[in-house]
SEKE-477876 format. One record per residue (C-alpha): residue number from 1; x, y, z. Coordinates in steps of 0.1 Angstrom, whole numbers, plus 5000, padded with zeros to 4 digits. Example, Ala and Ser with C-alpha at 12.3 -4.5 7.8 and 13.67 -1.06 7.14 Angstrom:
BEGIN
num px py pz
1 5123 4955 5078 $
2 5137 4989 5071 $
END
This chain:
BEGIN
num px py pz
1 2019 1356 4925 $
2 2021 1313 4922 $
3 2022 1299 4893 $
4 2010 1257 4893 $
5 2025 1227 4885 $
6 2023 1189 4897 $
7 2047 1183 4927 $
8 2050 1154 4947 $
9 2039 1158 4990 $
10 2065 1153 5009 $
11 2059 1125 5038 $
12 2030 1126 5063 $
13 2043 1139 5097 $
14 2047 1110 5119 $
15 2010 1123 5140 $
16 1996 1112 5109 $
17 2016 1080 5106 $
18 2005 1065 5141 $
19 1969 1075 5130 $
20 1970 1058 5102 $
21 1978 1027 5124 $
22 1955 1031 5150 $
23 1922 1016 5130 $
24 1938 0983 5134 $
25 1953 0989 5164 $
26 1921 0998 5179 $
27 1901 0969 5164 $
28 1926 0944 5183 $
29 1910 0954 5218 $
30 1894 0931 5236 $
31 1866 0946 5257 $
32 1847 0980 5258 $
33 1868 0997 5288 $
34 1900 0988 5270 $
35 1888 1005 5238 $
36 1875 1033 5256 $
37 1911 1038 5275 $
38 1928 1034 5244 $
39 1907 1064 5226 $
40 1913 1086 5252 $
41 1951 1077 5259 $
42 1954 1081 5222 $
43 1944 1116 5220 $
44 1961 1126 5252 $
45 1994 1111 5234 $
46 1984 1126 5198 $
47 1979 1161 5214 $
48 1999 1164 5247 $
49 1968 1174 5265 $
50 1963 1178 5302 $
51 1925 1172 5300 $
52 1907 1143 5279 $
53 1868 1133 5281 $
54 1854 1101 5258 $
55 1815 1114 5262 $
56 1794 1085 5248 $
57 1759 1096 5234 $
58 1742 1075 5211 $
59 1707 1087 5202 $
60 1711 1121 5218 $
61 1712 1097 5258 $
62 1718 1113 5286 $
63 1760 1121 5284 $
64 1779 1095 5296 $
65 1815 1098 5306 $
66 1833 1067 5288 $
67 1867 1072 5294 $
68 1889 1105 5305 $
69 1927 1113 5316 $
70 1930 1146 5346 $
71 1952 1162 5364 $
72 1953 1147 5401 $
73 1918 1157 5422 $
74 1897 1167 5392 $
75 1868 1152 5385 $
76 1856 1136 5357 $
77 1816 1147 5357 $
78 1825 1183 5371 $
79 1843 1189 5334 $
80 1818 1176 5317 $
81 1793 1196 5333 $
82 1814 1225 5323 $
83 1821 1218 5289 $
84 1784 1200 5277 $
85 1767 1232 5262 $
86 1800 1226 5237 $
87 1796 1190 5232 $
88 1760 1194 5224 $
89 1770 1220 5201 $
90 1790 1198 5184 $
91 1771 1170 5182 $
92 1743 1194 5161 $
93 1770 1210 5141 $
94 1785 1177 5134 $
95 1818 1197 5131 $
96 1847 1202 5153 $
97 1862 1232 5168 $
98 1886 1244 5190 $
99 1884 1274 5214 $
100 1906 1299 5241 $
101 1894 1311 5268 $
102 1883 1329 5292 $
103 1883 1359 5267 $
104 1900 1390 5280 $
105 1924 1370 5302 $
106 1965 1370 5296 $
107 1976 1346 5268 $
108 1994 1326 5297 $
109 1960 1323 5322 $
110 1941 1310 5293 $
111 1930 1273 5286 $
112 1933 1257 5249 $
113 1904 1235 5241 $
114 1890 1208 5215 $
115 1855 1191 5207 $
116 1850 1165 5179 $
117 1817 1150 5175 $
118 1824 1110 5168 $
119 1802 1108 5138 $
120 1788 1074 5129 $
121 1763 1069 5093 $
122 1732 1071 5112 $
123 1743 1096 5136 $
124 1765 1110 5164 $
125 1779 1087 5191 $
126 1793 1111 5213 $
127 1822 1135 5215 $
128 1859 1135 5226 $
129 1867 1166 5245 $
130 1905 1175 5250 $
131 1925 1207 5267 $
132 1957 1220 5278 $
133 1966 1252 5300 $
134 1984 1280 5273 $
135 2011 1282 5298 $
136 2020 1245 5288 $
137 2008 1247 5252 $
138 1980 1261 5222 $
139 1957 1246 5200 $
140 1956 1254 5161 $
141 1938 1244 5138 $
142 1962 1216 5129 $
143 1957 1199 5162 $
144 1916 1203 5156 $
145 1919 1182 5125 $
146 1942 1156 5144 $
147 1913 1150 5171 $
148 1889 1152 5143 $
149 1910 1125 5128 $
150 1911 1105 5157 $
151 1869 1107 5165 $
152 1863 1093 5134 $
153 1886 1063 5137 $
154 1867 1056 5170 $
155 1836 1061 5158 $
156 1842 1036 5131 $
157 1858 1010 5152 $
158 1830 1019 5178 $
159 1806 1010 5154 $
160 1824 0977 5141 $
161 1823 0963 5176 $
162 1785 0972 5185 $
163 1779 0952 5150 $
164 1803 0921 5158 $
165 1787 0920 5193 $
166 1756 0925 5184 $
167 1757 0896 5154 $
168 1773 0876 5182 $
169 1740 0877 5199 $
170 1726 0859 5169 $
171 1715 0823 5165 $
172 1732 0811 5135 $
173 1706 0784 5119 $
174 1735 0765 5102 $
175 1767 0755 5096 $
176 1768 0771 5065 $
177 1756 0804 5082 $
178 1783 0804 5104 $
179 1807 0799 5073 $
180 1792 0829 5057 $
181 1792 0851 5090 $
182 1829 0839 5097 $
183 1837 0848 5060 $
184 1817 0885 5065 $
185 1839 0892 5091 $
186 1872 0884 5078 $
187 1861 0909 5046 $
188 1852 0936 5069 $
189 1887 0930 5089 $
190 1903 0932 5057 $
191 1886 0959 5044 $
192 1899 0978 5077 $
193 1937 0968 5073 $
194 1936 0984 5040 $
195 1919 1015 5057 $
196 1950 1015 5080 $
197 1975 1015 5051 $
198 1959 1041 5029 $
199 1944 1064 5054 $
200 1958 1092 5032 $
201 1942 1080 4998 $
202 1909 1061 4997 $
203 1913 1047 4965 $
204 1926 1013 4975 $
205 1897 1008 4999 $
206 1871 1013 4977 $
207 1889 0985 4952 $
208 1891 0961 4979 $
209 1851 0969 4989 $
210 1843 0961 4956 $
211 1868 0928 4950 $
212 1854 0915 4982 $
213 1815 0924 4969 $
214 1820 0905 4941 $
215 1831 0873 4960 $
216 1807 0876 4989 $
217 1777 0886 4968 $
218 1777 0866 4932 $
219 1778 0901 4921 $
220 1791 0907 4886 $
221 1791 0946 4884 $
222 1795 0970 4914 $
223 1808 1004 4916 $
224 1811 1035 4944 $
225 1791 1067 4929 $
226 1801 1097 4947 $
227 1786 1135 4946 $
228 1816 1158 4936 $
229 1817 1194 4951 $
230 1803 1198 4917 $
231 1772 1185 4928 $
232 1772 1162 4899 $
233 1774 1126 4907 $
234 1810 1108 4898 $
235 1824 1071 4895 $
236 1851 1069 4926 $
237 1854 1032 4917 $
238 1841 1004 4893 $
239 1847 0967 4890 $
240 1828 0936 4866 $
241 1837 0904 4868 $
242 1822 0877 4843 $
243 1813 0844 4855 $
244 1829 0813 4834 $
245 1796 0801 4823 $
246 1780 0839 4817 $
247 1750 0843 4804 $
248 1745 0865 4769 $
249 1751 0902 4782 $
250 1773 0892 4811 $
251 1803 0881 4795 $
252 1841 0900 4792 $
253 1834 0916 4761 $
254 1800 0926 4771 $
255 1809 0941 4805 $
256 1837 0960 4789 $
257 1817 0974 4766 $
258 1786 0984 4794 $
259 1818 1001 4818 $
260 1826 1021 4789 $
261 1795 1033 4779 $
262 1792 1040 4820 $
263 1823 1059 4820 $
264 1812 1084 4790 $
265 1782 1088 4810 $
266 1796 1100 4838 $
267 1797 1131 4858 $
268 1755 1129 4852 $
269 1732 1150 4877 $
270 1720 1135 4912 $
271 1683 1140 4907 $
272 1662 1111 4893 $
273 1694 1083 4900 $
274 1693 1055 4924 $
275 1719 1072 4943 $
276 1694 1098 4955 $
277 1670 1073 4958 $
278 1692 1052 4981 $
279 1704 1084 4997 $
280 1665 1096 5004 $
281 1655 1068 5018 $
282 1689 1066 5044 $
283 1690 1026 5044 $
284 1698 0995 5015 $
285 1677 0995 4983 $
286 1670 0960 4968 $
287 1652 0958 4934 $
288 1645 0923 4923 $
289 1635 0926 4894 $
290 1652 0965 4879 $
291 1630 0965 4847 $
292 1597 0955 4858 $
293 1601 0959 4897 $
294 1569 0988 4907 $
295 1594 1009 4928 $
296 1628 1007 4906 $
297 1639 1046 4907 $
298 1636 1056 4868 $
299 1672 1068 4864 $
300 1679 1030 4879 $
301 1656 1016 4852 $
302 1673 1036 4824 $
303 1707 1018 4829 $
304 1693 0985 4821 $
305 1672 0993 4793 $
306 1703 1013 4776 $
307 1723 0980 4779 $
308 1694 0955 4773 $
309 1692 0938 4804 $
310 1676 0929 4833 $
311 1688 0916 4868 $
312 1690 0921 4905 $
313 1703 0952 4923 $
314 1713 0966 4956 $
315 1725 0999 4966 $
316 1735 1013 4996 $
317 1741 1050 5006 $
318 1775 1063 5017 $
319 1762 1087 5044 $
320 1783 1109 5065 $
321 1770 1124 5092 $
322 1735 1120 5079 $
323 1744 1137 5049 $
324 1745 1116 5018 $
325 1782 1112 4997 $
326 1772 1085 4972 $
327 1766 1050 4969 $
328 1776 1016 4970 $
329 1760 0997 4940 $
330 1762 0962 4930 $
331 1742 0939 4900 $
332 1738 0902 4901 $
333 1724 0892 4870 $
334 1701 0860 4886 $
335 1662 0875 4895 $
336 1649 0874 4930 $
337 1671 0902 4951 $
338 1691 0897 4977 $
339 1684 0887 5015 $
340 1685 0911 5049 $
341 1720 0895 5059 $
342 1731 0904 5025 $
343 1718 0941 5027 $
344 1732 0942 5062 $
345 1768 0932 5051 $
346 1766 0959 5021 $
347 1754 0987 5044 $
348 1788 0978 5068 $
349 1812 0980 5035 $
350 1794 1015 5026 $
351 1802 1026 5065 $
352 1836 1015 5060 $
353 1839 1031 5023 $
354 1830 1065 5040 $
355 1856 1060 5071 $
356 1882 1059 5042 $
357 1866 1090 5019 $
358 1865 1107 5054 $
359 1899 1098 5065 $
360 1914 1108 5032 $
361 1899 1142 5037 $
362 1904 1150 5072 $
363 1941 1133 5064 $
364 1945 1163 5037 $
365 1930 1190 5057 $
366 1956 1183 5084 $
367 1986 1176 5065 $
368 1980 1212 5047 $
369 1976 1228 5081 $
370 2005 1217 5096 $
371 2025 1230 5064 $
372 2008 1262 5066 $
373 2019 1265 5103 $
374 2053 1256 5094 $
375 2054 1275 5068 $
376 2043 1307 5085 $
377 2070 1298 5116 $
378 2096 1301 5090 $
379 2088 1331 5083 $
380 2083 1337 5114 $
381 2119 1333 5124 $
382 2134 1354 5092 $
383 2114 1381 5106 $
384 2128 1376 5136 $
385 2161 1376 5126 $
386 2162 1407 5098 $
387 2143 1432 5125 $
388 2162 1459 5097 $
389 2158 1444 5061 $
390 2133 1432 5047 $
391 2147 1417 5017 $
392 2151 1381 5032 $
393 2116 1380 5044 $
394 2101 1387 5012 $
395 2126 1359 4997 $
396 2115 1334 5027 $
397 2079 1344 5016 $
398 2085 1331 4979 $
399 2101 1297 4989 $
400 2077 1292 5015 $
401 2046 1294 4998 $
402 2058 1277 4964 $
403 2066 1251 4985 $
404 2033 1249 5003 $
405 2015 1253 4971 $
406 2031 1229 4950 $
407 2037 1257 4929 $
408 2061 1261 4900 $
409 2076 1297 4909 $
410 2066 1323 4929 $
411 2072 1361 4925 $
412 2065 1387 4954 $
413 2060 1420 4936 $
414 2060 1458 4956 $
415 2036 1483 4946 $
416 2052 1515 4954 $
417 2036 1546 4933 $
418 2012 1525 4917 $
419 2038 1507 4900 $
420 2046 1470 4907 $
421 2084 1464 4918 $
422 2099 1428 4917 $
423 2112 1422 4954 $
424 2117 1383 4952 $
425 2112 1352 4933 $
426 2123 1316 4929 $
427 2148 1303 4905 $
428 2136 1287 4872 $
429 2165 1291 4846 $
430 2190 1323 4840 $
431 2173 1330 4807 $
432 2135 1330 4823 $
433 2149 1343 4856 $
434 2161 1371 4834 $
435 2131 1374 4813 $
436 2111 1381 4847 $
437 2139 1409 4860 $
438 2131 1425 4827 $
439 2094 1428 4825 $
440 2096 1448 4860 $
441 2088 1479 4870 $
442 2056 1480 4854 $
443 2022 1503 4861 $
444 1997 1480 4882 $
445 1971 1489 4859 $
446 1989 1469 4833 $
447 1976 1440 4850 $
448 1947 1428 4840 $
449 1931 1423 4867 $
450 1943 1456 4882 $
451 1912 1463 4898 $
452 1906 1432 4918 $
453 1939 1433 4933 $
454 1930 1471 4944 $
455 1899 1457 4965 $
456 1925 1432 4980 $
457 1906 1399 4963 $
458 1925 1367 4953 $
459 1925 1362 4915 $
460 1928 1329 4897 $
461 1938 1330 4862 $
462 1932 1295 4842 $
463 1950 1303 4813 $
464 1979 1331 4802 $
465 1975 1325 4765 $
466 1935 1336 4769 $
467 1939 1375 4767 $
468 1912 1384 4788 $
469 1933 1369 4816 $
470 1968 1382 4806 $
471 1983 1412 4792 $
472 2014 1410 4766 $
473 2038 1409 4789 $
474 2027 1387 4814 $
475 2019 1361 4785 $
476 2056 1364 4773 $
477 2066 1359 4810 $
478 2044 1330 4813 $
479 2059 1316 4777 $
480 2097 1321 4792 $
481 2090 1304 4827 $
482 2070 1273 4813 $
483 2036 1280 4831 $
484 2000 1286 4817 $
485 1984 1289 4847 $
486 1985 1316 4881 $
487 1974 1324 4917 $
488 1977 1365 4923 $
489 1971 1370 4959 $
490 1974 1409 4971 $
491 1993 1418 4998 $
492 1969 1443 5020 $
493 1983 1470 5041 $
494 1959 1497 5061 $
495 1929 1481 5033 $
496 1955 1490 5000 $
497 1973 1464 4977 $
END
C-alpha cells in the first residue's frame, strides 16, 4: 500500500547526462559521414553493443545502410537483410522495441536486440538497429528507451542539417536577406543549446521558442497549445510583449488582461480550434486578416471577437510522428500575414518544440525504468541473501518502492486467514508508526475495497476523508501518518491476494 507525497528525483544517471549533450554535440559535425559515424558510435558507446546499423529511409526509399559498427568479417547489408522485416515494422509502428531470440534457444545462445524508428514531423527517416550476444549482455527495457532517446536526437539534428543545406542552396536576393537568414539560424542554434541543457524538462525550450518568435517575427502574443492525455487542449507556454508605440488593444495592461482571460479559458476541447485546424491540415496556417479572412477556423475567429480585435496570425502544428501534439501560435497585430520564409522558420521552431516535449518524455520513461530495474535488483539481492527469512525482503520491498514512487510511506500487509497482517513498513514518527502497529490484524473485508484486491486489481484511492474510499480505521491511520491519498497494489500468489 503507498501512500503520495511530493519528493524530489534524485540525479539523472550519467547515460542520460551525455544524451542530454549530444544534440549539440551532434550539430557541430561537419559533413554527413561524420554525423552518420557519430550516431552510430554513439549508440554502440550508450549501449555496449556488438552490432549497430544507421538504416536511412526517407519516404519509405529503398534501405540504405548509413553508418554501422560489426564484429570483424560481418557484413554490413547481410544484417540488414536479416533484420528489415523489423525495421519496416518499426518504421509503421513508429515505436521502438526490443527483442531475444531465437526463441527456445539457452539464455546464453541467444542475441539481445533493438529497433527505433528515427521519427522526424512529416515522417520516418530511417531506423537505428543495435544488438549484443546474451552471453556478453541483455537488453531491457531501460536500454530500449535509451536508443529511442538517441533516434530522436538524430532525427532532429538529421533534419536541421537537410534544412541548413538545403537553404544553403538558396539565392539570397539581398543583403538584408542574408541578415535575416544568418539571424534564423543563430535562433534555431540557440533554441537547440537550450534543448541540450533541459533535455529532462521542456519548459525552458518552449520559453526560448517563444522569446525568439517575438523578436524574429514583430509578434506580440504567441503561445505553445498542447493536447493533454485528457484530450483537452492546454497552454504549455505563453508570452506578449507590447510594442513602445502599441496600438489601443496591444498595450501592457491590455495584454495582461487578454492572457488572463486566456488562462481561465483553458483546458477547452480540441474540436472547432485552430489547433485542429493547423493540425488537419499537417503544414503552417496564415490568416491575414482573423476576423474577416473567408477560411479563419471559427474557434480562431472567436478569440478575437471576445477581445475586440483584429490582426494577423500564424500557427503551426507540433506533430510527432504524424500525429498532432499542439501548436505553435503567434499574433502580430499589423494586417497582411506573414510571408513563406516566415512560415518556414515557424514550422522549424514547432519541430524543435516537439524534439524537447519528446525528449522530456522519453527522458522520464527511461529514468523510471532504470529505477524500476534497480529497484527490483535490490531486491533481488535480499532475496538472495535471506534464502530462509523472509522478513527482510518484505522490508527491502517497502523501501524500495516508496523510494521509486516518491511515495510518503509504504506498508506491505500479509493476508493469512483472510485477515490482513502488517509484515513491513517505513518509518514516519513513533506515535504514527505506532498508530499503524495498532490498527493490524484486521479482516480484509474491512477494506473497502476488499473485493478488488480479491480479483488481484490495483486500486487508487483519491481521498481517505471521502468514506466511500476509506473505512474508519484506515481514515484514522491516514489522519496519524499525514497522507490523504493511496496506491493499494495486491500481492497475487497461485491467482489469490
Amino acid at each position: 500500500m503507498k501512500t503520495r507525497s511530493t519528493t524530489t528525483r534524485a540525479r539523472a544517471p550519467s547515460r542520460l547526462d551525455r544524451l542530454a549533450q549530444l544534440p549539440l554535440r551532434l550539430s557541430k559535425l561537419k559533413n554527413e559521414a561524420a554525423l552518420h559515424g557519430a550516431i552510430v558510435t554513439e549508440a554502440a558507446r550508450l549501449l555496449g553493443a556488438q552490432r549497430v546499423l544507421l538504416v536511412l529511409q526517407p519516404d519509405k526509399a529503398a534501405p540504405r545502410v548509413a553508418g554501422s559498427t560489426l564484429p570483424a568479417g560481418e557484413s554490413a547489408e547481410g544484417l540488414l537483410q536479416a533484420v528489415a522485416p523489423w525495421l519496416a515494422e518499426a518504421l509503421d509502428s513508429g515505436a521502438s522495441r526490443v527483442r531475444h531470440g531465437p526463441e527456445g534457444a539457452a539464455l546464453i545462445d541467444q542475441r539481445s536486440c533493438l529497433v527505433a524508428p528515427l521519427l522526424a514531423p512529416h515522417g520516418p527517416l530511417g531506423c537505428l538497429y543495435a544488438d549484443i550476444e546474451c552471453a556478453h549482455g541483455r537488453f531491457e527495457d531501460a536500454e530500449r528507451g535509451l536508443l529511442a532517446m538517441l533516434a530522436s536526437v538524430a532525427a532532429a539534428v538529421l533534419v536541421h542539417r537537410d534544412e541548413l543545406a538545403s537553404e544553403a542552396k538558396r539565392t539570397l536576393a539581398s543583403l538584408a536577406e542574408v541578415a535575416v537568414a544568418r539571424a534564423a539560424q543563430a535562433a534555431t542554434t540557440e533554441v537547440l543549446q537550450v534543448i541540450s541543457a533541459s533535455v529532462a524538462d521542456a519548459q525552458p525550450v518552449l520559453d526560448k521558442i517563444l522569446e525568439i518568435c517575438g523578436h524574429l517575427f514583430d509578434a506580440r502574443a504567441m503561445s505553445v497549445l498542447l493536447i493533454g492525455e485528457d484530450g483537452l487542449l492546454h497552454r504549455g507556454a505563453s508570452r506578449a510583449v507590447a510594442a513602445p508605440d502599441a496600438p489601443p488593444g496591444w498595450t501592457d495592461a491590455d495584454l495582461a488582461v487578454a492572457q488572463q482571460r486566456a488562462q481561465t479559458a483553458f483546458p477547452m476541447p480540441l474540436a472547432g480550434t485552430g489547433t485542429a485546424a493547423a493540425i488537419a491540415s499537417g503544414r503552417v496556417l496564415n490568416f491575414p486578416d482573423v476576423l474577416h479572412g473567408a477560411d479563419v477556423p471559427a474557434g480562431v475567429r472567436a478569440v478575437a471577437l471576445a477581445n475586440g480585435l483584429n490582426y494577423s496570425q500564424m500557427m503551426a502544428p507540433l506533430l510527432q510522428g504524424g500525429h498532432g501534439v499542439g501548436a505553435l501560435v503567434l499574433l502580430r497585430p499589423a494586417l497582411g500575414g506573414f510571408t513563406e520564409k516566415e512560415q518556414d522558420l515557424l514550422k522549424a521552431f514547432a519541430d524543435q518544440a516537439v524534439i524537447a516535449i519528446q525528449n522530456a518524455r522519453m527522458f522520464r520513461e527511461t529514468n523510471e525504468a532504470l529505477e524500476r530495474q534497480t529497484a527490483t535488483a535490490e531486491i533481488l539481492k535480499v532475496i538472495a541473501a535471506s534464502p530462509s527469512d523472509v522478513q527482510p525482503v518484505f522490508e527491502a520491498i517497502a523501501s524500495s518502492s516508496n523510494r521509486l514512487i516518491g511515495g510518503f510511506s509504504t506498508v506491505v500487509l500479509r493476508i493469512i486467514d483472510d485477515t490482513m497482517h502488517l509484515a513491513a513498513f517505513t518509518l514516519v514518527n513513533p506515535e504514527s508508526d505506532e498508530a499503524l502497529k495498532a490498527s493490524f490484524p484486521r479482516p480484509l473485508a474491512s477494506f473497502v475495497q476488499a473485493a478488488a484486491l480479491r480479483e488481484g486489481a490495483v486500486v487508487r484511492v483519491t481521498d481517505t476523508e471521502d468514506e466511500t474510499q476509506a473505512s474508519a480505521v484506515a481514515r484514522n491511520v491516514a489522519r496519524h501518518r499525514g497522507y490523504r491519498s493511496m496506491l493499494l497494489c495486491p500481492l497475487m500468489r497461485d491467482g489469490k491476494p
